[in-house]
C-alpha positions as CSV (number, residue, x, y, z in Angstrom):
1,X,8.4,-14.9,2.7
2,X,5.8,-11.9,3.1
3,X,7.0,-8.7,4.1
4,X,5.8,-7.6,7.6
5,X,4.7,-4.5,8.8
6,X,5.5,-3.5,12.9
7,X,3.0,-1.8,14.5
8,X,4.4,-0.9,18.1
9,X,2.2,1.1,20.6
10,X,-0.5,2.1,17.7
11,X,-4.1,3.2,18.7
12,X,-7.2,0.9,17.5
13,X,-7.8,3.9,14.7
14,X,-4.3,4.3,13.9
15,X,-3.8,0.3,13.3
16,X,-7.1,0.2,11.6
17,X,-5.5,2.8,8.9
18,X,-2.5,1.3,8.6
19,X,-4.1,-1.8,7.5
20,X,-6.6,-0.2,5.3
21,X,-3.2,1.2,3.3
22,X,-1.7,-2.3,2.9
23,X,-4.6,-4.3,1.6
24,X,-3.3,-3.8,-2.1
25,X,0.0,-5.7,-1.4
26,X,0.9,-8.6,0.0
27,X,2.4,-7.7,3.2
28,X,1.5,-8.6,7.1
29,X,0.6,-6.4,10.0
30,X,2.0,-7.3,13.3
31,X,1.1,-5.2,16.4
32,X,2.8,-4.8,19.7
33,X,2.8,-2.8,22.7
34,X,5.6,-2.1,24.9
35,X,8.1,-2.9,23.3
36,X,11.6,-3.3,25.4
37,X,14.7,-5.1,25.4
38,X,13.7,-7.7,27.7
39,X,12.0,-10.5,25.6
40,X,11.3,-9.1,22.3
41,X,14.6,-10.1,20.3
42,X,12.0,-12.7,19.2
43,X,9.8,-10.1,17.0
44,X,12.7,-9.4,14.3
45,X,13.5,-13.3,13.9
46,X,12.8,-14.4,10.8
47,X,10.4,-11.6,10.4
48,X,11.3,-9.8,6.8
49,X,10.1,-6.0,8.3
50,X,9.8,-3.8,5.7
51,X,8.8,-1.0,8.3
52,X,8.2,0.1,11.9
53,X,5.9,2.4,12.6
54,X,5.7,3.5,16.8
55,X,3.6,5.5,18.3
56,X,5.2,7.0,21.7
57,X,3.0,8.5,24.6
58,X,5.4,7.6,27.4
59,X,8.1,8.9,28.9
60,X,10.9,10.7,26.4
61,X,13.8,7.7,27.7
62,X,11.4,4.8,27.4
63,X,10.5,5.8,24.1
64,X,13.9,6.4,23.1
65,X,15.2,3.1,24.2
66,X,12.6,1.3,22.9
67,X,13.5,3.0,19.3
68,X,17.2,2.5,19.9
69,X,15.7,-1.4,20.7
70,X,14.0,-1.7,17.3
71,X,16.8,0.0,15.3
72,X,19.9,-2.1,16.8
73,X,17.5,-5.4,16.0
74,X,16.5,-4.6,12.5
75,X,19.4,-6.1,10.0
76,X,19.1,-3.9,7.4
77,X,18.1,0.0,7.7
78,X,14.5,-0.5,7.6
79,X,12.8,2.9,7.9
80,X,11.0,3.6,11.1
81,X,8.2,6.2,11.8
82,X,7.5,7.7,14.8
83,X,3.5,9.3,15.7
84,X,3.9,11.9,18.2
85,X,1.5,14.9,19.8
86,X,2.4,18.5,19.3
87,X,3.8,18.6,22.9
88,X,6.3,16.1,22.5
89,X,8.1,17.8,19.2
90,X,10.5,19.3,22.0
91,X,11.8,15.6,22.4
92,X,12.0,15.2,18.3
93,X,15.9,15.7,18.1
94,X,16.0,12.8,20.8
95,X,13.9,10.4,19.1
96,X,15.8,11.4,15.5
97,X,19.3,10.4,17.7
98,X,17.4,7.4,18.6
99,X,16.9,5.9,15.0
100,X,13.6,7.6,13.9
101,X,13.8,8.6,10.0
102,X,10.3,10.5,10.0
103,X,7.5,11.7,12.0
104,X,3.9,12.3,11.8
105,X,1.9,14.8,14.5
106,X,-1.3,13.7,15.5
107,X,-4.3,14.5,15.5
108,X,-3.8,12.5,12.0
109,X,-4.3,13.9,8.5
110,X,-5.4,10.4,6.7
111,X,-4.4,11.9,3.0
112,X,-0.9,13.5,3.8
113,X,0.3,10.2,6.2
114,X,-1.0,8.2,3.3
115,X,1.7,9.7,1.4
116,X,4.7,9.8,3.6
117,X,3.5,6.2,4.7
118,X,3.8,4.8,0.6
119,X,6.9,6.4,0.8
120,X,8.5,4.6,3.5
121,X,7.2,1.8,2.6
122,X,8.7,1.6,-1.1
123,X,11.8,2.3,0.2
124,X,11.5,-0.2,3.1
125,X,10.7,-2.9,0.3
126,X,13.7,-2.4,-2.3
127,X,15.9,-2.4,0.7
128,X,14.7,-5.7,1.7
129,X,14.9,-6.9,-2.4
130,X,18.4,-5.7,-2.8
131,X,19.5,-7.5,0.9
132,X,20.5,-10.6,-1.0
133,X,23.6,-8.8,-2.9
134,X,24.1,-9.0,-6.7
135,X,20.6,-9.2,-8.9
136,X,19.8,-12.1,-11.4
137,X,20.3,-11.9,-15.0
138,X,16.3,-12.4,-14.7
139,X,15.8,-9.8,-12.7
140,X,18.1,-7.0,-14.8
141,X,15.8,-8.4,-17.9
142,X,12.6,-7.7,-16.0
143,X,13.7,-3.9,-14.3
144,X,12.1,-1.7,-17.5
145,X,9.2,-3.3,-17.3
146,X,8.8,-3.9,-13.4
147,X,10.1,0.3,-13.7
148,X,6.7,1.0,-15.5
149,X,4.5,-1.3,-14.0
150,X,5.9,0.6,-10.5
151,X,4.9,3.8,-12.1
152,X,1.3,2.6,-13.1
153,X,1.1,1.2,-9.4
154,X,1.8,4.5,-8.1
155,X,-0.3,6.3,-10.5
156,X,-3.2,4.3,-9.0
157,X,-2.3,4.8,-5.2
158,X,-2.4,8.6,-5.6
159,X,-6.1,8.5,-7.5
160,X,-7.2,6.3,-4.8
161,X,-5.8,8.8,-1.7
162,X,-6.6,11.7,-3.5
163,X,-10.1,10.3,-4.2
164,X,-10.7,9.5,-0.3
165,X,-9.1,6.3,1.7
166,X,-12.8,4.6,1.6
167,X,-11.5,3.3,-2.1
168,X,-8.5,1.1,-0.4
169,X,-10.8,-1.9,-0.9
170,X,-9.7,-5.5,-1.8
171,X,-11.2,-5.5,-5.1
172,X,-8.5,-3.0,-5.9
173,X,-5.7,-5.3,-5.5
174,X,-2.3,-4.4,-6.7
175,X,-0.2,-7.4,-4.8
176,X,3.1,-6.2,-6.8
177,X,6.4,-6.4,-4.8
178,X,9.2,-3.8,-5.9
179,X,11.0,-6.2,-7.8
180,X,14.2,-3.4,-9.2
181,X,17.3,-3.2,-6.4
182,X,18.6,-0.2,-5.0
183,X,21.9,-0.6,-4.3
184,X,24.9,-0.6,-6.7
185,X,22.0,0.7,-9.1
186,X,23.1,4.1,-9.7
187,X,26.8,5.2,-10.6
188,X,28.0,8.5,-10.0
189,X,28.7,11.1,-13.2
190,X,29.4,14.4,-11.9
191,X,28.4,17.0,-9.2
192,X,25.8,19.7,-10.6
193,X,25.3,21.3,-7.0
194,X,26.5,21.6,-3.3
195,X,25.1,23.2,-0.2
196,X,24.5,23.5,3.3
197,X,22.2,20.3,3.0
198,X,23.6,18.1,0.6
199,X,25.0,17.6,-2.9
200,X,23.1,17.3,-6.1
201,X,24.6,14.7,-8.6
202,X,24.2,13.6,-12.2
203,X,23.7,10.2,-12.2
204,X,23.7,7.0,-14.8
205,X,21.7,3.8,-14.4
206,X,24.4,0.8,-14.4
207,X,23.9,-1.3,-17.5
208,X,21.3,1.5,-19.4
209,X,21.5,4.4,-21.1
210,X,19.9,7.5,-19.8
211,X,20.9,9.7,-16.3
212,X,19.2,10.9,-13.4
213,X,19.7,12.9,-10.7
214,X,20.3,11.9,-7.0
215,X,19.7,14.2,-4.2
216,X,22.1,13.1,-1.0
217,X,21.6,14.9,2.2
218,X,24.8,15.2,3.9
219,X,24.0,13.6,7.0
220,X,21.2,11.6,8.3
221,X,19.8,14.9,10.1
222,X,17.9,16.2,6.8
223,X,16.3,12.6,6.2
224,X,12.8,14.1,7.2
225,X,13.1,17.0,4.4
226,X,14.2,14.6,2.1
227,X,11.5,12.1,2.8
228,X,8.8,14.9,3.0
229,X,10.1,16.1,-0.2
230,X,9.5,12.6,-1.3
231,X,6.1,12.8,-0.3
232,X,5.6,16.0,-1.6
233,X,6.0,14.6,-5.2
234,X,4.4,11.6,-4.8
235,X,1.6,13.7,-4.2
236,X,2.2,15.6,-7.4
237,X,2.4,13.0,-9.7
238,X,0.3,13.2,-12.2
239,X,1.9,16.7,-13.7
240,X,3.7,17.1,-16.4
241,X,5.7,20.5,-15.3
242,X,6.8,18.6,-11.9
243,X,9.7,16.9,-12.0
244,X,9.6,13.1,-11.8
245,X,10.7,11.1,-8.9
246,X,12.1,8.0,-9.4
247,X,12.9,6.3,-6.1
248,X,14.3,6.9,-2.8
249,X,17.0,5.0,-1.9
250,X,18.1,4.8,1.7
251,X,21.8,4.3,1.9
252,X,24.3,4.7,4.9
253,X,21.0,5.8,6.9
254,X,20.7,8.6,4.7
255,X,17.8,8.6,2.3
256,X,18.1,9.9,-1.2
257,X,15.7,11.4,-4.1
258,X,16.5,10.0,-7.5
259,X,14.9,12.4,-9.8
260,X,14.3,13.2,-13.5
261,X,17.4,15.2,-14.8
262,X,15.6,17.7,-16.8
263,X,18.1,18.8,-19.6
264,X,17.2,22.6,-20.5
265,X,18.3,26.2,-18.9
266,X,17.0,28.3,-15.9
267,X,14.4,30.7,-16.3
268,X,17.2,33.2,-15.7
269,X,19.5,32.1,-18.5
270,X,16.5,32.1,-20.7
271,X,15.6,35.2,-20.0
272,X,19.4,36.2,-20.7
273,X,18.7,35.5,-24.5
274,X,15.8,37.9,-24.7
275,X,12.8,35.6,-25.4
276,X,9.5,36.7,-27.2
277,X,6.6,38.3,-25.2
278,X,4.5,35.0,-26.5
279,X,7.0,33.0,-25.3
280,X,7.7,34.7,-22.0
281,X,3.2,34.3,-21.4
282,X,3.0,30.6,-22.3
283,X,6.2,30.4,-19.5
284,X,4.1,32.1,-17.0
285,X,0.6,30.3,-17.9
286,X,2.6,26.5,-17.7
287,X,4.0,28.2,-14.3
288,X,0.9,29.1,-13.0
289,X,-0.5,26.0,-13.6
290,X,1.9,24.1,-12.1
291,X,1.5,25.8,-8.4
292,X,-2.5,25.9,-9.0
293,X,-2.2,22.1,-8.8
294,X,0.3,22.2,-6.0
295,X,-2.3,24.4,-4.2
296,X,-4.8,22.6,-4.7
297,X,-3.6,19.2,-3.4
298,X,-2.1,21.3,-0.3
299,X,0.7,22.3,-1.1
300,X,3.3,25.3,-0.6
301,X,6.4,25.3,-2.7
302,X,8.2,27.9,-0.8
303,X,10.9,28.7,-3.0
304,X,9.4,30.0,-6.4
305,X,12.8,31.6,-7.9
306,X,13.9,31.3,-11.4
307,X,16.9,29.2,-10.5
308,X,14.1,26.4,-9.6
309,X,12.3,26.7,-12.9
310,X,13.9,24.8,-15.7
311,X,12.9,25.8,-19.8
312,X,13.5,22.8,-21.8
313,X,14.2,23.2,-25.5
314,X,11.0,22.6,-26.5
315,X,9.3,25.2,-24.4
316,X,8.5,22.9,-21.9
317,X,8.7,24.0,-17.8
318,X,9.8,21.9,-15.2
319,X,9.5,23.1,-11.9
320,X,12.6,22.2,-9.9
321,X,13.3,21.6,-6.0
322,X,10.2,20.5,-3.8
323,X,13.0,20.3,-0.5
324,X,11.4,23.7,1.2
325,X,7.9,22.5,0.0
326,X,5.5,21.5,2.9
327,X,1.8,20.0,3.0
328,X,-0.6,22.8,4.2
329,X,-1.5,20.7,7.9
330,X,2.2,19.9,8.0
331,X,3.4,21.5,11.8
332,X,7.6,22.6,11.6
333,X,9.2,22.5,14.9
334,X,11.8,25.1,13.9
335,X,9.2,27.6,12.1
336,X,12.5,29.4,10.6
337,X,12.5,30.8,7.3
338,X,12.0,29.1,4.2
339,X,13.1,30.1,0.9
340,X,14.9,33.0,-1.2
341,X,14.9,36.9,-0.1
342,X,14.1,38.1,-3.4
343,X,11.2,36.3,-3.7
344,X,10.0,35.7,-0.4
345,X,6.7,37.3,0.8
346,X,6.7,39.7,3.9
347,X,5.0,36.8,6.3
348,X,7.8,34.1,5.0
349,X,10.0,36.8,6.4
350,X,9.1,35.7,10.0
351,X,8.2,31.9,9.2
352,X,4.8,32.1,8.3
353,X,4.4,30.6,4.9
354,X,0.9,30.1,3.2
355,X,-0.7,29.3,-0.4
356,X,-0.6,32.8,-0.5
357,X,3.0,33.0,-0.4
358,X,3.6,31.0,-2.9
359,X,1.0,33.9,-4.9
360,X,3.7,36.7,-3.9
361,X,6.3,34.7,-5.6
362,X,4.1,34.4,-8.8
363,X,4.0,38.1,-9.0
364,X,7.7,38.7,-8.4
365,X,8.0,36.7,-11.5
366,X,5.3,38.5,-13.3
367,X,6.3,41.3,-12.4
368,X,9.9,40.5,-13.8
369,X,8.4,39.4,-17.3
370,X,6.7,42.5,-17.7
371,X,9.6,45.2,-17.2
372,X,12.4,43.2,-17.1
373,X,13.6,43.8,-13.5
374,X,12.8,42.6,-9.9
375,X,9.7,44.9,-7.5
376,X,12.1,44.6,-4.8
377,X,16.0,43.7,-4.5
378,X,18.0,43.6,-1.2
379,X,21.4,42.4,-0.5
380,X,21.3,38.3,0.1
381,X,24.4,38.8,2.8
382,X,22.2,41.2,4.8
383,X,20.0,38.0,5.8
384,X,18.7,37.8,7.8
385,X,19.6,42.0,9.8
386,X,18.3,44.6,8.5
387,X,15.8,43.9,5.6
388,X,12.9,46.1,4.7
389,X,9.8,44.3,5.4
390,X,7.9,47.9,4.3
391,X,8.0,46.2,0.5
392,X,5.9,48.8,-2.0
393,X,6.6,47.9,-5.3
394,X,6.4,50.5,-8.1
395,X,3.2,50.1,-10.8
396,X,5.0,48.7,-13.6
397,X,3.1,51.3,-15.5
398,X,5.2,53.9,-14.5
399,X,8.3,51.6,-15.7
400,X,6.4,50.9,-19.2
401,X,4.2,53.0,-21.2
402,X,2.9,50.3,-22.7
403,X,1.7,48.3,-19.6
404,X,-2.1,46.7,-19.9
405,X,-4.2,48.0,-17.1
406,X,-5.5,44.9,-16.4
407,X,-2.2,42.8,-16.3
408,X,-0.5,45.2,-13.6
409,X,-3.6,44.8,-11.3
410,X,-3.2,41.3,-11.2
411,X,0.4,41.5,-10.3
412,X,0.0,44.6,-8.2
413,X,-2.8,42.4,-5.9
414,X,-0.4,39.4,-6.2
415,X,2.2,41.9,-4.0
416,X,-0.1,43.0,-1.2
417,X,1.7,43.3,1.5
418,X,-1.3,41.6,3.5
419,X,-1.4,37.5,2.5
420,X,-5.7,38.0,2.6
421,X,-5.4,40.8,0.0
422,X,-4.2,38.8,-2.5
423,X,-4.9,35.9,-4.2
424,X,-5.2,33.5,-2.1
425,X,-3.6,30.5,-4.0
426,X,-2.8,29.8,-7.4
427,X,-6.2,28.4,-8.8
428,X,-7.4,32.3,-8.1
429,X,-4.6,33.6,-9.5
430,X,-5.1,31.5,-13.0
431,X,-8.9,31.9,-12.9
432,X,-8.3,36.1,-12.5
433,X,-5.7,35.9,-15.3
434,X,-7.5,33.6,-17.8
435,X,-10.8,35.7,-17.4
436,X,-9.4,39.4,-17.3
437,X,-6.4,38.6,-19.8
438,X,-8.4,36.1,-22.0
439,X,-5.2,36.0,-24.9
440,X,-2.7,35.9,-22.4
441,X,-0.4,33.4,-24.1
442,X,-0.5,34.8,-27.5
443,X,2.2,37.5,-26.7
444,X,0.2,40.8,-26.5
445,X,1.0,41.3,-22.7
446,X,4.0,41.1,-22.1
């Protein structure tokens, strides 16, 4: 049976979208208004949803039942996404209570709710695939391969968004069905991290060699940073310093990031074991790279630290922890702080990240590489009374003789103080380094 997609409430444009994203697959749109308890038991019978996607304008209680409604009928967890104005994300917590998993504030960005829409959607479909229980000896045969073919899928979904929507054509046609399960797919190893938002485990694939890691929020609360993280790198996929993501799995209505598990060390434990000033530059040049592509798909990392940048053995960066990341249009209804004091630029300080931001981080960590310390240090467990937002960091050439001229006035403008004297994201950064320092990488810099 086809998989269905319910519109409830959508606008004429917002429908019109929607269905321009499914033509590749083989999946129905069904749209309905007002939907209550009275009369509409009949929508979910027989109907295999793979998602709901409402649109509320009414009143904060009729909305709210009516996504209470659609969550008590659906028979599996089927994720729901909710399209809201700005002036109703003072009833967000309400609709979240209600059953909505994620949310989208109109006016609508077509390219970023493409993204958060394919993710939804994926997990949507291998919840309805792994409904039937235990998978066929056929279909365990088959999950490499379908794995791959997923991968190339994916691949071409983020060319066509990033290329513009107008490519989602039926000559394109991709009608592939997630065929791998989710559940009972991933057996726990042991716990690498814990925090306030969730745990971080290592991870094997029953019945193959190889781990992952798994990302699982501890409560159904963070689903909308997990899923934007999702989103997020989706996005990114076509880099090779980004860490791959290898499905979400929605489980116990909380939905979790299965991720490449990146075997190397930190960039602080490598820096522990003295590394070479050619080493150190092609670090910082694969580093700046990375968030110069971030940037320039629209998005902020937020927490640039060296605890989020992995050194495989190789040489090889991989660029850890998209869960403070955010899309450029994206609107938070908190605005709190995001990220880590060290290497947090003044304006992240009072919830007011930019590209820009991300820039200050860079050249905390250039910074570091050149003299070997931090441009500014406060005490984590004064966060967040009494920090010094007056940050002047001293010219590294007063720290080392040896400093090149040209190298400490990229980092010094990287640590304005003022987001529009810097850099003002990282392609500008890498462009200014790559024409001032043109052997930057062969070790004469740093």
């Amino acid at each position: 049976m086809a998989e269905t997609l319910l519109m409830v409430d959508l606008k004429e444009s917002e429908e019109e979208l929607v269905k321009r994203l499914i033509t590749p697959f083989e999946i129905k749109a069904k749209s309905v208004k007002a939907i209550s308890n009275k009369g509409c038991g009949s929508l979910f019978d027989s109907q295999n949803i793979s998602l709901v996607i409402i649109h509320v304008d009414q009143a904060t209680n009729k909305s709210t039942e009516a996504i209470a409604f659609i969550k008590s009928m659906l028979t599996e967890p089927i994720p729901i996404l909710v399209l809201l104005s700005v002036n109703q994300l003072t009833d967000l917590e309400s609709y979240i209570r209600a059953g909505a998993d994620d949310y989208i504030v109109m006016p609508i960005d077509e390219d970023s709710f493409a993204m958060r829409f394919y993710v939804l959607l994926e997990c949507g479909q291998a919840i309805l695939q792994s409904k039937s229980g235990k998978i066929s000896d056929k279909a365990n045969k088959q999950e490499e391969k379908s794995y791959q073919q997923d991968k190339d899928v994916w691949r071409l979904i983020v060319g066509f968004v990033q290329e513009g929507l107008r490519f989602f054509t039926p000559k394109y046609q991709l009608a592939r069905r997630l065929e791998r399960p989710i559940f009972n797919k991933w057996r726990l190893v042991s716990k690498i991290a814990a925090g306030s938002d969730g745990t971080i485990w290592l991870v094997e694939e029953i019945g193959k060699e190889g781990v992952a890691v798994a990302k699982i929020p501890n409560s159904s609360q963070t689903n909308i940073n997990s899923l934007r993280s999702a989103a997020v790198l989706k996005r990114l996929i076509f880099h090779p310093n980004i860490v791959e993501l290898i499905e979400v799995v929605k489980d116990e209505d909380k939905f979790i990031l299965i991720q490449e598990y990146v075997e190397g060390v930190t960039l602080w434990e490598a820096l522990s074991s003295n590394p070479s000033c050619k080493e150190k530059e092609q670090i910082a040049l694969q580093l700046i790279s990375v968030i110069a592509y971030s940037h320039d798909h629209k998005i902020i990392h937020r927490d640039i630290k060296p605890d989020n940048i992995m050194i495989m053995a190789d040489g090889r960066l991989k660029l850890l922890d998209f869960g403070s990341a955010k899309e450029v249009g994206w609107i938070d209804v908190c605005g709190s702080p995001e990220g880590t004091l060290n290497f947090m630029a003044p304006e992240q300080l009072d919830g007011k990240a930019s590209l820009a931001s991300d820039v200050w981080a860079l050249g905390v960590i250039l910074y570091l590489f050149a003299v070997n310390r931090l441009p500014f240090y406060q005490d984590n467990s004064c966060y967040p009374m009494d920090i010094e937002t007056d940050m002047v960091a001293i010219l590294p050439s007063k720290i080392r003789a040896d400093m090149p001229i040209e190298l400490e006035k990229i980092i010094m403008r990287c640590l304005e103080k003022i987001p529009k004297n810097r850099y003002q994201n990282g392609s500008e950064l890498q462009e200014a380094l790559l024409k001032r320092c043109p052997d930057f990488g062969s070790g004469i810099y740093l």
